[in-house]
C-alpha positions in Angstrom: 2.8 -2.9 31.8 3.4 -1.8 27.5 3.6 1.2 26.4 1.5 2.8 23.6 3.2 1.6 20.8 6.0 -0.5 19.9 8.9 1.9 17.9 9.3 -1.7 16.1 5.9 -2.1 14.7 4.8 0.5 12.7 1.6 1.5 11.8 2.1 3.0 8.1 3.5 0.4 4.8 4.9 2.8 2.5 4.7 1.2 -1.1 5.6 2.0 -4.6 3.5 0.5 -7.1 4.1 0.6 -11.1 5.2 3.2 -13.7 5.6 2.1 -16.7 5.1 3.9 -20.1 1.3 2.8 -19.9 0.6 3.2 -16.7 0.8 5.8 -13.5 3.1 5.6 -10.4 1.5 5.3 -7.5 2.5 5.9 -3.9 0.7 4.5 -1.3 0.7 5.2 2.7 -1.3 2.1 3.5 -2.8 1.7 7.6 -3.0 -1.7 9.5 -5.7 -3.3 8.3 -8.7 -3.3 10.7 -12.0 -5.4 10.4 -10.4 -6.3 6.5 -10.4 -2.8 5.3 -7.2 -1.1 5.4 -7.4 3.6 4.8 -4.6 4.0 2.0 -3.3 7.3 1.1 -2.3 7.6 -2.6 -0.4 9.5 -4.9 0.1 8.9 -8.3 2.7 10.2 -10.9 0.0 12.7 -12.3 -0.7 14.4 -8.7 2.4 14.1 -6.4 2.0 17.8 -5.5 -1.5 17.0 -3.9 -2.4 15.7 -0.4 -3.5 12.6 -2.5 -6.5 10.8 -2.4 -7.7 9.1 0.8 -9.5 5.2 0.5 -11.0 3.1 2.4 -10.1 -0.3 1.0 -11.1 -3.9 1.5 -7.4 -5.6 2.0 -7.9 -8.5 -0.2 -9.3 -6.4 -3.1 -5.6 -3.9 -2.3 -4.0 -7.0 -2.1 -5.3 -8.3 -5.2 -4.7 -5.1 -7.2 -0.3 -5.2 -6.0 -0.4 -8.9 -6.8 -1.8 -7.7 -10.6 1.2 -5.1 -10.7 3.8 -7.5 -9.8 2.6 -10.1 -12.3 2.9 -7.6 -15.1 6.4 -7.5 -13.9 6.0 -3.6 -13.1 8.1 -2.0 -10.2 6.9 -2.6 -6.3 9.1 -1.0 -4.4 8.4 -4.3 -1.1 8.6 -8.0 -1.4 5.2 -9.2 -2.4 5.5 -11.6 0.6 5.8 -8.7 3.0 2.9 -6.9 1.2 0.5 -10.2 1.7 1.2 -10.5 5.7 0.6 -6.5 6.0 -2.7 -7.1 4.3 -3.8 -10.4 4.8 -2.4 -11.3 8.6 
């Protein structure tokens, strides 16, 4: 018999993305992906004292926009290769 849900798998990736002195920091509280589209709650630098904006996102398009961050060589606050298994399986 399992339980609910495993304490060791959570269901939330917390991520900081960029800031740089051209573009926003963004904070996203990113779901498991289900069916390729993962809901991502965002902040950004301009509007941390909102509830932020809710998205429904494909994951490979998400995925896609991090990979362009950490090729710029702007702050991610996870190791890309964690990022790509959260998203892409």
């Amino acid at each position: 018999m399992s339980g609910p849900l495993a304490f060791d798998e959570p269901e939330f990736l917390t991520l900081r993305v960029g800031g740089s002195p051209t573009t926003v920091e963004r904070l996203m509280l990113i779901g498991r992906p289900r069916n390729g589209i993962v809901r991502v709650r965002q902040w950004t630098s301009n509007s941390w004292n909102t509830e932020g904006e809710v998205l429904d996102v494909a994951a490979p398009a998400l995925m896609a926009d991090i990979q362009r961050v950490y090729d710029a060589r702007e702050p991610v606050s996870e190791e890309i290769y964690g990022i790509r298994r959260w998203l892409l399986g």
